[in-house]
MARZANU-465981 format. One record per residue (C-alpha): y, x, z; residue in one letter. Coordinates in nm, 3 decimals, padded with zeros to 5 digits, m for minus. Layout:
<atom <Y X Z> A>;
...
***
This chain:
<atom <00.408 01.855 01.470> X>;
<atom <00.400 01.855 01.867> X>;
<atom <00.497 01.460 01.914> X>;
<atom <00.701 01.416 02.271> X>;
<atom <00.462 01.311 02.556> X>;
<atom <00.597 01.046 02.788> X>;
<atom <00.431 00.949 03.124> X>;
<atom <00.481 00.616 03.102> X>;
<atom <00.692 00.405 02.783> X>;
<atom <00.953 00.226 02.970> X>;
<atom <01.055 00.567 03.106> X>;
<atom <01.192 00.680 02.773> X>;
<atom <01.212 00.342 02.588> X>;
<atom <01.345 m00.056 02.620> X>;
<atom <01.125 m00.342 02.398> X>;
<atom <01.385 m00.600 02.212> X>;
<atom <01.248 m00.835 01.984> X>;
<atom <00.914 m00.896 01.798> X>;
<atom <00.925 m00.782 01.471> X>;
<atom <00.560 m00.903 01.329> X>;
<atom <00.193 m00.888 01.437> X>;
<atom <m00.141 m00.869 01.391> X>;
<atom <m00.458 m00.955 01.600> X>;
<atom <m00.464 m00.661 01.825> X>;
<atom <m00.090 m00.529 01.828> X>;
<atom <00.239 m00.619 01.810> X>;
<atom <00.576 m00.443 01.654> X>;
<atom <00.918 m00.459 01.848> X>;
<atom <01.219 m00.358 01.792> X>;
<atom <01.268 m00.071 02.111> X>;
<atom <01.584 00.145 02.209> X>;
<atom <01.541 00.529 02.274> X>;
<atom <01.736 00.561 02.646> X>;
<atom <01.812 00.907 02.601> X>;
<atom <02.036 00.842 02.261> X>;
<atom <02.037 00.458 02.187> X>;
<atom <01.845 00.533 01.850> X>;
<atom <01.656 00.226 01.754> X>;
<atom <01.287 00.235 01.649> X>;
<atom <00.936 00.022 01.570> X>;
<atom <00.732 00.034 01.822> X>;
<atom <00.346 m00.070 01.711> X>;
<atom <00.170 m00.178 02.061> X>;
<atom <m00.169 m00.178 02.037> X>;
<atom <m00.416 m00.356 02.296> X>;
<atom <m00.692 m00.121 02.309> X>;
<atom <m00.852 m00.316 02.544> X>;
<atom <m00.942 m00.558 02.255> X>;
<atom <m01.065 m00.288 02.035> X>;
<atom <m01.439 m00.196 01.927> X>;
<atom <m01.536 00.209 01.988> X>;
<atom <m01.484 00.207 01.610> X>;
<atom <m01.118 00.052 01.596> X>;
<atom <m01.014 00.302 01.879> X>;
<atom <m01.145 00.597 01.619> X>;
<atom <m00.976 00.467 01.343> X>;
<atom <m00.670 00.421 01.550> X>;
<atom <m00.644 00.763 01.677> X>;
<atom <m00.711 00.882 01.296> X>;
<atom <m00.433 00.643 01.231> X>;
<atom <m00.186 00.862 01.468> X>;
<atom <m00.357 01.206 01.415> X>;
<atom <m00.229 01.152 01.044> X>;
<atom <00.085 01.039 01.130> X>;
<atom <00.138 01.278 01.326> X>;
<atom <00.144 01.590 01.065> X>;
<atom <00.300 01.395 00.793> X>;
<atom <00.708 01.449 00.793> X>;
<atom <00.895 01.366 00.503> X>;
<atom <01.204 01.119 00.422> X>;
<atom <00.968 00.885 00.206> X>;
<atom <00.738 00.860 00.478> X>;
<atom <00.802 00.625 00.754> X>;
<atom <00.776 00.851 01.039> X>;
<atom <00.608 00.850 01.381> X>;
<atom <00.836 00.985 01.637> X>;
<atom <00.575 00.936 01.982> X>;
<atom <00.246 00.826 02.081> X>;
<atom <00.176 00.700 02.407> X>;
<atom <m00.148 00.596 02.546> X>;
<atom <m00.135 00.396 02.885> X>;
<atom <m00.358 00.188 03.038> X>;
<atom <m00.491 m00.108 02.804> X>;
<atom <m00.215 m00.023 02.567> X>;
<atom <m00.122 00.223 02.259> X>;
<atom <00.233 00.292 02.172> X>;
<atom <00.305 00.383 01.846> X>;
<atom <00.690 00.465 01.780> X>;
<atom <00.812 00.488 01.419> X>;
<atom <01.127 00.524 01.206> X>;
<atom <01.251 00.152 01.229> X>;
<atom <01.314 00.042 00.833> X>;
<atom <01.531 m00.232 00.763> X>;
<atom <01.594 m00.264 00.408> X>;
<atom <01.273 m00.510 00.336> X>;
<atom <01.028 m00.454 00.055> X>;
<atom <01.150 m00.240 m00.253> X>;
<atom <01.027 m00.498 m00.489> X>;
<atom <01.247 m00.776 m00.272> X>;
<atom <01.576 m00.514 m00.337> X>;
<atom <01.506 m00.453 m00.680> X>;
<atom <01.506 m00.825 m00.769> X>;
<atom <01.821 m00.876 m00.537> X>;
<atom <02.051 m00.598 m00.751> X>;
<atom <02.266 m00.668 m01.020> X>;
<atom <02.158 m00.400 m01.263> X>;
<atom <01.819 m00.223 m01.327> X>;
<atom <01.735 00.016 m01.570> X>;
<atom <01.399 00.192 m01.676> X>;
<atom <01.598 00.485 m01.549> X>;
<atom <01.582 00.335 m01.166> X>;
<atom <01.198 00.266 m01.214> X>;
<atom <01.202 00.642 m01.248> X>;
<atom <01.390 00.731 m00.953> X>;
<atom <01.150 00.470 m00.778> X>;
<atom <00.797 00.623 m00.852> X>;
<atom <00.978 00.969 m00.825> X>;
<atom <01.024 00.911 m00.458> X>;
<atom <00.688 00.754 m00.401> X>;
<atom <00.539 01.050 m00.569> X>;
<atom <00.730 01.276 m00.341> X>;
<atom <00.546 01.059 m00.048> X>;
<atom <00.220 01.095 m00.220> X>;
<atom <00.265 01.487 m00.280> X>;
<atom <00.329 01.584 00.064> X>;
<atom <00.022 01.337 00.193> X>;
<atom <m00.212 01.584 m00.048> X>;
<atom <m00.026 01.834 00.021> X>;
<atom <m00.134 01.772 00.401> X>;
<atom <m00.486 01.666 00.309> X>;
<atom <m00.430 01.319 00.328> X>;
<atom <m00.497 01.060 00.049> X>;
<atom <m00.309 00.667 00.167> X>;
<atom <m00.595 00.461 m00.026> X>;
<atom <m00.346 00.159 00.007> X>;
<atom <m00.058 00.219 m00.209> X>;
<atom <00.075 m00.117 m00.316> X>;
<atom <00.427 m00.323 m00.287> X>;
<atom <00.388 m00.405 00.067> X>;
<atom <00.371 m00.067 00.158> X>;
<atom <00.674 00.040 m00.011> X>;
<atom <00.974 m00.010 00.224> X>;
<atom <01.334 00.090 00.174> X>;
<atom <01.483 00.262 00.473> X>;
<atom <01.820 00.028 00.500> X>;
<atom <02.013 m00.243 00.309> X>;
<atom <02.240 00.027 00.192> X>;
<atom <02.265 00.099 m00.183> X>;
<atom <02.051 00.390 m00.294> X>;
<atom <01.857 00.396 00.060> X>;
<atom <01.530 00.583 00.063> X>;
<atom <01.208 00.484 m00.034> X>;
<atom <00.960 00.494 00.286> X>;
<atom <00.586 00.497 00.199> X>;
<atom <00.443 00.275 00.510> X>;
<atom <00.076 00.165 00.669> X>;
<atom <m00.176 00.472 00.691> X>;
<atom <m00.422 00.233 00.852> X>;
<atom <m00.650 00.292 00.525> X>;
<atom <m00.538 00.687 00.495> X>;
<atom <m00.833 00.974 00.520> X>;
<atom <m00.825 01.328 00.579> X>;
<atom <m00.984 01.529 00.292> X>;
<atom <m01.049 01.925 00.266> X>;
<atom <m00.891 02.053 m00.015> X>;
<atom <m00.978 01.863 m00.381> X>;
<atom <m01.288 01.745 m00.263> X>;
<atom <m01.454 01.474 m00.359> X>;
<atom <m01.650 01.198 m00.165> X>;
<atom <m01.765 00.895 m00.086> X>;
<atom <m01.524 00.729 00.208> X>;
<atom <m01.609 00.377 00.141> X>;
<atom <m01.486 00.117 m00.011> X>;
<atom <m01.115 00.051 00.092> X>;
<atom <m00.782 m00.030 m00.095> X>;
<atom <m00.625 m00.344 m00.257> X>;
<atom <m00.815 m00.500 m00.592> X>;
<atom <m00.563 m00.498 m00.770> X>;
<atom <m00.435 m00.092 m00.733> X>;
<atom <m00.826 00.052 m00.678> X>;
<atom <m00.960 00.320 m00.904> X>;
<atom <m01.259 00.314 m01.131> X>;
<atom <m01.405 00.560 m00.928> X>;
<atom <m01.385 00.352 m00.608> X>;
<atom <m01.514 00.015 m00.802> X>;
<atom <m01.851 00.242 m00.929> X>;
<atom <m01.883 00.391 m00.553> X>;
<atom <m01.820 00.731 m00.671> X>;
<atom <m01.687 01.050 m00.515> X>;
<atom <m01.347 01.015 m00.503> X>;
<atom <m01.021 01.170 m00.334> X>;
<atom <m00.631 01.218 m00.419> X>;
<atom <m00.663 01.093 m00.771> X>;
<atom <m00.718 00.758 m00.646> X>;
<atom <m00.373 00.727 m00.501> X>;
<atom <m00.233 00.812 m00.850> X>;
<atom <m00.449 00.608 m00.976> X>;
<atom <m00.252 00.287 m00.782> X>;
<atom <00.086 00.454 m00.857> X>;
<atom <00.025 00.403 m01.224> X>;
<atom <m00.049 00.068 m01.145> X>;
<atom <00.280 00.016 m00.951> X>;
<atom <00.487 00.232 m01.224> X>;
<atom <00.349 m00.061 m01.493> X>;
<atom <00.433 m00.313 m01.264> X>;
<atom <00.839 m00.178 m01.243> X>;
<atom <00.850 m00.180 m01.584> X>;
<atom <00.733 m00.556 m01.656> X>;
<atom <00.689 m00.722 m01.367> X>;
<atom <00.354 m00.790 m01.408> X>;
<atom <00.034 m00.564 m01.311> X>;
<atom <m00.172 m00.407 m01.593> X>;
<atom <m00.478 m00.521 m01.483> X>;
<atom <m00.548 m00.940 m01.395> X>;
<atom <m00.766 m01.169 m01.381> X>;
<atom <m00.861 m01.509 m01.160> X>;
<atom <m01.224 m01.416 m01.162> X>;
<atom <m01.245 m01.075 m00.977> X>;
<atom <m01.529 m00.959 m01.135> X>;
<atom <m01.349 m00.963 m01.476> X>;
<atom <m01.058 m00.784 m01.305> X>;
<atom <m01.297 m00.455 m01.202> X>;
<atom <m01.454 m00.485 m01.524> X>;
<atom <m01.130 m00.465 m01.617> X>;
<atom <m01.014 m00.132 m01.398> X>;
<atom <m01.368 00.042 m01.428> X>;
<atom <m01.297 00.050 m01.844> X>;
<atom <m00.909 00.146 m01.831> X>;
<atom <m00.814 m00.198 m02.020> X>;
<atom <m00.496 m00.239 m02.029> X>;
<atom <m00.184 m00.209 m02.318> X>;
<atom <00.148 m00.272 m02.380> X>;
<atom <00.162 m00.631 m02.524> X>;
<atom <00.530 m00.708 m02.723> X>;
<atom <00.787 m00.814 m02.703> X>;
<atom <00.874 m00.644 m02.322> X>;
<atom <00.727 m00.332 m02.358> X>;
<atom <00.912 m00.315 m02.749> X>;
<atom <01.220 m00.136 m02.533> X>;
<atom <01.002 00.083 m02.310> X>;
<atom <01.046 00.457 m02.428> X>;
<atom <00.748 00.631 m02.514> X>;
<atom <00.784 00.901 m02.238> X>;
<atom <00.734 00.632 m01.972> X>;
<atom <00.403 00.478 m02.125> X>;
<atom <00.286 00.838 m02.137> X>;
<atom <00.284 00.916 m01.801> X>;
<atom <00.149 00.553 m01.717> X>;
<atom <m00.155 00.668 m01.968> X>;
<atom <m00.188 01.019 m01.733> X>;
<atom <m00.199 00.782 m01.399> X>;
<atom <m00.407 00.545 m01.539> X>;
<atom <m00.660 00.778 m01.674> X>;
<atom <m01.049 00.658 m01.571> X>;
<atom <m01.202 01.007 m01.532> X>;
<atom <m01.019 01.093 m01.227> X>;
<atom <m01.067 01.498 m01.314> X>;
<atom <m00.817 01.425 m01.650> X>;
<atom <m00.609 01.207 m01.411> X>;
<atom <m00.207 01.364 m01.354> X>;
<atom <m00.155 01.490 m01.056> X>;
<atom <00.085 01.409 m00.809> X>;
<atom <00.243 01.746 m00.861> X>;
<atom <00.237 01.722 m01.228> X>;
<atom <00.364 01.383 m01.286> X>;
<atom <00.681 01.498 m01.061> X>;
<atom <00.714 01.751 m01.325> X>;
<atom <00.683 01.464 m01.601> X>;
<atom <01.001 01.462 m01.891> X>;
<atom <01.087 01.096 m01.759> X>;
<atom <01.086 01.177 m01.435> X>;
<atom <01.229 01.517 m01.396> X>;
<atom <01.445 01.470 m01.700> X>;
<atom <01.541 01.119 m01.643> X>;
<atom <01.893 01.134 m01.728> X>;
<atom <01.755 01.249 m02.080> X>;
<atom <01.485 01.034 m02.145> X>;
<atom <01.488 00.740 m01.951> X>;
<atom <01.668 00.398 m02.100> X>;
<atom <01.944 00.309 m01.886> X>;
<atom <01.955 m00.047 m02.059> X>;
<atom <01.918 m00.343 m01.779> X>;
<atom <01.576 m00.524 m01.806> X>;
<atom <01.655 m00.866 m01.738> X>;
<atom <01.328 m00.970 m01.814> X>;
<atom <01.165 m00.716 m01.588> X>;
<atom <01.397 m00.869 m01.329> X>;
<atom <01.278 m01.236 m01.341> X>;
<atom <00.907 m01.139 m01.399> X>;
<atom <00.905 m00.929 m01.107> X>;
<atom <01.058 m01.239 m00.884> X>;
<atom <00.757 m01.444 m01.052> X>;
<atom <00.526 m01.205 m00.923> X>;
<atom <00.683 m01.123 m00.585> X>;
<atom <00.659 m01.550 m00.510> X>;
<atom <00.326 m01.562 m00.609> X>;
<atom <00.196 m01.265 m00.404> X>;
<atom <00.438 m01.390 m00.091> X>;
<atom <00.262 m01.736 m00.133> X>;
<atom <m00.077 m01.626 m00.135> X>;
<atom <m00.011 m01.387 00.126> X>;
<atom <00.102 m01.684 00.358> X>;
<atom <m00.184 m01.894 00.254> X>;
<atom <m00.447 m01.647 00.325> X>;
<atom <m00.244 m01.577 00.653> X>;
<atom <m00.262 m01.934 00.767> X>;
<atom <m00.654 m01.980 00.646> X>;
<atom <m00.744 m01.654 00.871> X>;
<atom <m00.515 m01.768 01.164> X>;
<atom <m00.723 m02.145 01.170> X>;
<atom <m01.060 m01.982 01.142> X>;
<atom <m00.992 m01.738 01.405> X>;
<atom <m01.040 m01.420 01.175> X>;
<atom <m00.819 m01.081 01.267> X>;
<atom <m00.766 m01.008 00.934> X>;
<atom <m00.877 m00.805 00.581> X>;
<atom <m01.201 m00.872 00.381> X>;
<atom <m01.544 m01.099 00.394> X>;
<atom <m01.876 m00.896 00.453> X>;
<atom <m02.135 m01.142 00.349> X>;
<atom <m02.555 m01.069 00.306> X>;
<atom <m02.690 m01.156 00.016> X>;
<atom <m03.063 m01.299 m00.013> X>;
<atom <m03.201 m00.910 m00.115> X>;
<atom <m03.015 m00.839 00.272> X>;
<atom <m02.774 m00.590 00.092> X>;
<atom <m02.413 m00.645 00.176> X>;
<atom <m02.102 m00.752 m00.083> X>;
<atom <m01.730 m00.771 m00.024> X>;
<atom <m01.556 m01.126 m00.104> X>;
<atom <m01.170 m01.195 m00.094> X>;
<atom <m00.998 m01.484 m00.156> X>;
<atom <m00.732 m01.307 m00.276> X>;
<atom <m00.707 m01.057 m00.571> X>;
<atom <m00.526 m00.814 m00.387> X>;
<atom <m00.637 m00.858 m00.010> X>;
<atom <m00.673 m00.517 00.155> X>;
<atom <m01.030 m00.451 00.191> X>;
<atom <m01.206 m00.160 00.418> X>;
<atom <m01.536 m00.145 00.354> X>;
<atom <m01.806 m00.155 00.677> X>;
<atom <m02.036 00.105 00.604> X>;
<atom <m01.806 00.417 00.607> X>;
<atom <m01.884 00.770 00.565> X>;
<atom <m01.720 01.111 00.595> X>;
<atom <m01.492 01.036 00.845> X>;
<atom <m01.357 00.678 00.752> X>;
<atom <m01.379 00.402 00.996> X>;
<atom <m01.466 00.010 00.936> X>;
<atom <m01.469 m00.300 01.194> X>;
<atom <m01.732 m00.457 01.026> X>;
<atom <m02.014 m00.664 01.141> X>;
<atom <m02.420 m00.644 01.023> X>;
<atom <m02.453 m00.985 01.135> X>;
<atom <m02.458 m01.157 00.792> X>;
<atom <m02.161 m01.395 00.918> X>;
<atom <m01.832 m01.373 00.765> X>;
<atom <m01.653 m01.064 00.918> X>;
<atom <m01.231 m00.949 00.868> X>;
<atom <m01.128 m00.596 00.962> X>;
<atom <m00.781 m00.598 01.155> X>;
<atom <m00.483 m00.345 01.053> X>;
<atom <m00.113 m00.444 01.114> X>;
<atom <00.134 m00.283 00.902> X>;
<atom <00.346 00.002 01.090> X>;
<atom <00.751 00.121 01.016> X>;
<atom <00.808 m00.231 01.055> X>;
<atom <01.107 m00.390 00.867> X>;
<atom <01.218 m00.744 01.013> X>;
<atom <01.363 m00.872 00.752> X>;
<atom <01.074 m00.868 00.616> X>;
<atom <00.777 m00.981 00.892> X>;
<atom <00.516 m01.086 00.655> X>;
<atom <00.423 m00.742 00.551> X>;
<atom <00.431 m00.672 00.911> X>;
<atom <00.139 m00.852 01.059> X>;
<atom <m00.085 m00.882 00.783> X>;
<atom <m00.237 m00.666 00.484> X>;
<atom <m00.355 m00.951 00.235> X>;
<atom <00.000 m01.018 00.110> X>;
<atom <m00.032 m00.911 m00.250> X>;
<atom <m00.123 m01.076 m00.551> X>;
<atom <m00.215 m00.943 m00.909> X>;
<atom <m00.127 m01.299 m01.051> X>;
<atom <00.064 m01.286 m01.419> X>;
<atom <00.403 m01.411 m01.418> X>;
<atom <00.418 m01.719 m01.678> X>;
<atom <00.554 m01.546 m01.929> X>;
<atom <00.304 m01.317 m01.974> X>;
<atom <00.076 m01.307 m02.301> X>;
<atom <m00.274 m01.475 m02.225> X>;
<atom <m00.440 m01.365 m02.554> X>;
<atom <m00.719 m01.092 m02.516> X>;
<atom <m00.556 m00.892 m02.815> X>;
<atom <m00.173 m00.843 m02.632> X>;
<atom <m00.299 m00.836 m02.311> X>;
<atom <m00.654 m00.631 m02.315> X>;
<atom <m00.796 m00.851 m02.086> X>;
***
């Protein structure tokens, strides 16, 4: 895609109102002169940004840049001026598609299907394109207006990698606790499996409300994800049809080589076939677990917010040294986006080798103002149980 090149970006836009940020950028609200289409403009102060940070940024907008589908929020230009970055995307204003689904008056397993079918369209035509998001999770999943039935927008490539082909590497360690892959937890090779790999995860999470794989103690919770334990405790998965746990067992499948692929779940019975096989009874339950677990990941989004804002961090995950000098990741959060420091085949980190506490800085882009929080900041989410959720080890596999 040849993006339209602009001399200066008051020539072809005008800023309105902030819309979220983060410690190096900002989103607005701007106004296209030529038409009067709004947009999200990210602004980025590259004068505030390492060598590294500028790298990942321009990776940020090279990927952007080739990726054009309607469940992608889409970057329309890229400006560089002086001191500052413009990015301009597709300006979404339906919120969070976790927030809408808890907001309607009727939901079905059927509409879980139509929901990971469009974020498996997104995910198809970022493999298709050699590009593998790394950061699937709620925030990230943005509905394009309030309208009924609007789109589904896949958002925030800040994490995203190029890849050749089905290769498989090591790009460090970046994602969300909660949605990572075996293969990422045992710093394997990995590649596009590991973004179906987190669309399981969010498929589970439609159904219940709840994520397949918690714990407090995070440890437990990769021990967890690196031995695919997980089930489908009763009574709420009782009315779940059997088509829909199978294609959550393909997703969720540890060797990544067995894993479904993006292209094959698409062609899945419940999804292709969803008028068919899908229930289209309303899951109440599902409903009010899913608000449980939208608070709780809203609360300790703000908390962690508010803790990084008074200690002057920028954002994402703790690098501390161990005695032995080698480095480990620490979050405070369960599902805090981390990016790991030490970053090969063409992934960039922000991190810091000085042994003090270091955060890595990445606001979210195709901002939606109704919903600012997953606008400045990644560390939003939360893999906490709702209440109502089994505890024993024998419903729950934990």
């Amino acid at each position: 895609m040849s993006l339209p090149t602009s001399t200066r970006f008051s020539d072809n836009y005008d800023l309105k109102e902030e819309l979220g940020k983060g410690a190096f950028s900002v989103v607005r609200r701007c106004v296209q002169k030529s038409t009067g289409h709004e947009f999200a403009a990210k602004i980025i102060n590259t004068k505030k940004l390492s060598n590294r940070d500028f790298q990942k940024l321009e990776r940020e907008a090279r990927i952007c840049r080739k990726l054009q589908h309607p469940n992608i929020v889409r970057l329309h230009d890229s400006i560089q001026e002086e001191n500052f970055h413009y990015l301009v995307f597709d300006l979404v204003t339906g919120g969070e598609l976790f927030e809408d689904i808890v907001a309607r008056e009727f939901y079905s397993e059927a509409d879980a299907s139509h929901c990971i079918q469009q974020i498996l369209e997104s995910v198809h035509h970022c493999h298709h394109n050699g590009v593998v998001h790394r950061d699937l999770k709620p925030e990230n999943l943005l509905l394009a207006s309030k309208a009924k039935g609007a789109a589904v927008k896949l958002a925030d490539f800040g994490l995203a990698i190029e890849v050749q082909g089905d290769a498989q590497a090591w790009y460090g360690f970046a994602g969300t606790p909660g949605y990572l892959s075996p293969e990422v937890l045992k710093k394997e090779p990995y590649g596009k499996p590991v973004d179906i790999w987190a669309c399981g995860v969010i498929l589970y999470i439609l159904l219940v409300g709840y994520p397949p794989f918690w714990d407090e103690d995070q440890h437990r919770l990769y021990g967890q994800i690196k031995a695919g334990s997980y089930d489908y405790p009763s009574p709420e998965w009782d009315t779940v049809t059997p088509e829909a746990k199978n294609l959550i067992n393909q997703m969720l499948t540890v060797n990544p080589g067995k894993r479904i692929t993006a292209s094959e779940a698409l062609k899945h019975p419940w999804i292709c076939q969803r008028e068919r096989v899908a229930s289209v009874v309303h899951r109440q339950e599902t409903v009010d677990c899913l608000k449980k677990f939208n608070a709780r990941r809203k609360l300790k989004g703000a908390i962690l917010t508010t803790m990084l804002a008074t200690r002057n961090f920028s954002s994402r995950s703790i690098i501390t040294k161990k005695g032995d000098g080698s480095q480990v990741k620490e979050s405070s959060d369960s599902s805090t986006t981390i990016e790991d420091d030490d970053v090969k085949a063409g992934s960039a980190g922000c991190g810091s080798n000085s042994g003090s506490s270091n955060i890595s800085q990445n606001s979210q882009i195709g901002a939606s103002p109704s919903s600012p929080a997953s606008i400045s900041h990644q560390a939003n989410g939360s893999n906490d149980p709702t209440p109502s959720r089994r505890q024993d080890s024998s419903s729950t596999g934990l």
